[in-house]
C-alpha positions as CSV (number, residue, x, y, z in Angstrom):
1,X,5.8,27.8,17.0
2,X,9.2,26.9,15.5
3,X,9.3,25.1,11.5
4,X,10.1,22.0,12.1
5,X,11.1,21.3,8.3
6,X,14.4,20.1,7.9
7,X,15.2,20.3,3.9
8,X,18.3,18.7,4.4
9,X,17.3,15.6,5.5
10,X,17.6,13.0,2.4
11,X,15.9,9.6,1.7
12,X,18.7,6.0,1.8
13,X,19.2,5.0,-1.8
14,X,17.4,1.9,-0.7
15,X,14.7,3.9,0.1
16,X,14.9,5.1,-3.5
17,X,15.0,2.1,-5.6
18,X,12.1,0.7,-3.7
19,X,10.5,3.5,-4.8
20,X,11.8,3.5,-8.7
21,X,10.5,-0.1,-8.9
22,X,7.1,0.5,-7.0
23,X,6.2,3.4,-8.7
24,X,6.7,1.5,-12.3
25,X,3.6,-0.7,-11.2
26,X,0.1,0.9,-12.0
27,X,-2.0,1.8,-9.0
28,X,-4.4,-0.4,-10.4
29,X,-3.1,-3.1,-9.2
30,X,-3.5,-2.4,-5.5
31,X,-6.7,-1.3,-5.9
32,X,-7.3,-4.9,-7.9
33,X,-5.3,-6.4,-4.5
34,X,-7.5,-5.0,-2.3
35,X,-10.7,-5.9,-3.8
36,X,-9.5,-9.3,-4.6
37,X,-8.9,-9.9,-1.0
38,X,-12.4,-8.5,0.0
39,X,-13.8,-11.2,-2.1
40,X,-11.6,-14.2,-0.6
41,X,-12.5,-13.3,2.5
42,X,-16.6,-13.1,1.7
43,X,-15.7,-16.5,0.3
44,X,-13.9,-17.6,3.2
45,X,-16.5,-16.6,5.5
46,X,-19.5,-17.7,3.5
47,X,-17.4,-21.5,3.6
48,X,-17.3,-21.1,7.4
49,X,-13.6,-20.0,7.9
50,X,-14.0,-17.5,10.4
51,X,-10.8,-16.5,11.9
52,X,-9.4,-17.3,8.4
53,X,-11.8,-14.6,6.5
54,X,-10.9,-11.9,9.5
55,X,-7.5,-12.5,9.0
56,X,-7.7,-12.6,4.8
57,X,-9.8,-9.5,5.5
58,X,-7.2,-7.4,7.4
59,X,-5.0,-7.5,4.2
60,X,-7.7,-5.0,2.9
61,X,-6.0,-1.6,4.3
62,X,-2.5,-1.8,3.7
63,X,-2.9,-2.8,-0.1
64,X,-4.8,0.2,0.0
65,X,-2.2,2.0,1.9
66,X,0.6,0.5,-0.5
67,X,-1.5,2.3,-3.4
68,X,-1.8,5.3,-1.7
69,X,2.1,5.7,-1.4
70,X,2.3,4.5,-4.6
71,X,0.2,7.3,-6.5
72,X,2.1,9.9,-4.1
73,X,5.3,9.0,-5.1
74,X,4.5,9.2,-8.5
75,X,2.9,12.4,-8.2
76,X,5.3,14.0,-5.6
77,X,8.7,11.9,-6.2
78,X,11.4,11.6,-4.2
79,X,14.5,13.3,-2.5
């Protein structure tokens, strides 16, 4: 099976600063997003908001995801 690593391939500097910036924020506060979020929606639903509280409840993952990316580009960097 051929390596298909290309180690000159090179992130935009867009890509970059978006990075700089997001990585200055703790991954706390994703964490704190998400879980936040889990409670509007409990609230939402338990007010009888249904598609509202499945919709609220969907912003769960990618906060999660956005801290995820967040703690690896602090721990791994960037180009």
């Amino acid at each position: 099976m051929e390596n298909l690593e290309n180690k000159d391939l090179k992130e935009g500097q867009l890509t970059k600063e978006i990075e700089n910036k997001t990585a200055q924020l703790p991954s706390k506060v994703y964490l704190c997003a998400a879980v936040t979020v889990m409670i509007a929606s409990a609230a939402l639903k338990c007010m009888g908001h249904k598609h509202t509280a499945l919709f609220v409840g969907q912003w769960v993952s990618p906060f999660l995801l956005f801290g995820i990316y967040n703690k690896i580009v602090k721990v791994e960097g960037h180009d």
